[in-house]
C-alpha positions as CSV (number, residue, x, y, z in Angstrom):
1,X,-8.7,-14.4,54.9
2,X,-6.9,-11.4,55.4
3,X,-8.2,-8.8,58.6
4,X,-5.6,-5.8,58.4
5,X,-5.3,-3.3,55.5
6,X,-2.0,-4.5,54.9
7,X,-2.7,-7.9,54.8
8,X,-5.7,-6.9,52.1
9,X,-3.1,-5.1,50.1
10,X,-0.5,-7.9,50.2
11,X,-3.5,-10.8,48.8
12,X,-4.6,-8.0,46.5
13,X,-0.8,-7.5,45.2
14,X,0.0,-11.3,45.0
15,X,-3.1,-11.8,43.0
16,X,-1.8,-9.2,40.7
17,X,1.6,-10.7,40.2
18,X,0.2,-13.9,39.9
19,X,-1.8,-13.3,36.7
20,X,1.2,-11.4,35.2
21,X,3.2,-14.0,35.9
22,X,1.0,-16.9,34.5
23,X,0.7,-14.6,31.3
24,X,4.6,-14.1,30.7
25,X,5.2,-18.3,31.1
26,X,2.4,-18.9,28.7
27,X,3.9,-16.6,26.5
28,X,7.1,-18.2,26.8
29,X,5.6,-21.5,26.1
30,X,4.2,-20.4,22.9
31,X,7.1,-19.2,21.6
32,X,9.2,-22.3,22.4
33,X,6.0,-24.3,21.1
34,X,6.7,-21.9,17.5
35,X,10.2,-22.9,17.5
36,X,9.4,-26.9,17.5
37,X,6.4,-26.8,15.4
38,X,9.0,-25.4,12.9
39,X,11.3,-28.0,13.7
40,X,9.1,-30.5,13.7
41,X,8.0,-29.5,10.0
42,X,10.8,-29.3,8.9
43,X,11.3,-25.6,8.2
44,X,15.4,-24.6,9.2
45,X,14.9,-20.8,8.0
46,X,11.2,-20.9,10.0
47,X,12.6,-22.3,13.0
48,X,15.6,-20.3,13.0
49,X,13.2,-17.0,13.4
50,X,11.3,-18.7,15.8
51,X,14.5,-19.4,17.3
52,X,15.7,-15.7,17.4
53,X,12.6,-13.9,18.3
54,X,12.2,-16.9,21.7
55,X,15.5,-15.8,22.9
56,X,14.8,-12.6,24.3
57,X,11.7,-14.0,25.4
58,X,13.2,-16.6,27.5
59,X,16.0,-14.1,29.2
60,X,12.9,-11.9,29.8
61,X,11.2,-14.1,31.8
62,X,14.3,-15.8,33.5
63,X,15.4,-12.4,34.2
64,X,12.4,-12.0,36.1
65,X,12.7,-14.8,38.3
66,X,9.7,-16.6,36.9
67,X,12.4,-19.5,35.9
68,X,15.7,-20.6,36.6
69,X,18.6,-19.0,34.6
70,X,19.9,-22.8,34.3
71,X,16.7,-23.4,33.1
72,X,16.1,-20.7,30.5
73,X,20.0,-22.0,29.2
74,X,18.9,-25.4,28.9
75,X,15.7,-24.6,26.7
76,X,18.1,-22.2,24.2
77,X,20.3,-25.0,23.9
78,X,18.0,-27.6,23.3
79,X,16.3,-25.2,20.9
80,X,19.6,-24.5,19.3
81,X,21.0,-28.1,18.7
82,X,17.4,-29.3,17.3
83,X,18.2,-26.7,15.0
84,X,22.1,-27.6,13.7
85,X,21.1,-31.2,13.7
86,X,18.1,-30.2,10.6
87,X,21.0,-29.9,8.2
């Protein structure tokens, strides 16, 4: 448990970030959840939207740190071959 005022502020920060940060993954996660339903149903012009508006979404969050640039790469390209392979 924190003593000082500092420490207090620090665990009262970090609480803070915390919840932002769990709400910007789960956001994340829904869009990349959008684009697959749409793959998954078979919907190319759907899932090409829910392709475009994830992108931003996914540099957003791996700008922030909450996830690996490599990994934020791998998940547009994923997305993106999915995609080209529904022709």
């Amino acid at each position: 448990m924190a003593n000082s005022a500092s420490a207090k502020k620090r665990a009262k920060q970090a609480e803070t970030h915390r919840t932002q940060n769990a709400g910007q993954r789960s956001m994340m996660r829904t869009y990349i959840k959008r684009v697959y339903s749409a793959i998954g149903a078979g919907d190319k012009a759907a899932a090409e939207t829910a392709y475009k508006a994830a992108c931003p979404i996914i540099d957003s969050v791996a700008g922030k740190g909450l996830i690996h640039a490599n990994k934020a790469a791998r998940h547009k390209s994923r997305m993106n071959n999915n995609i080209r392979a529904m022709a």
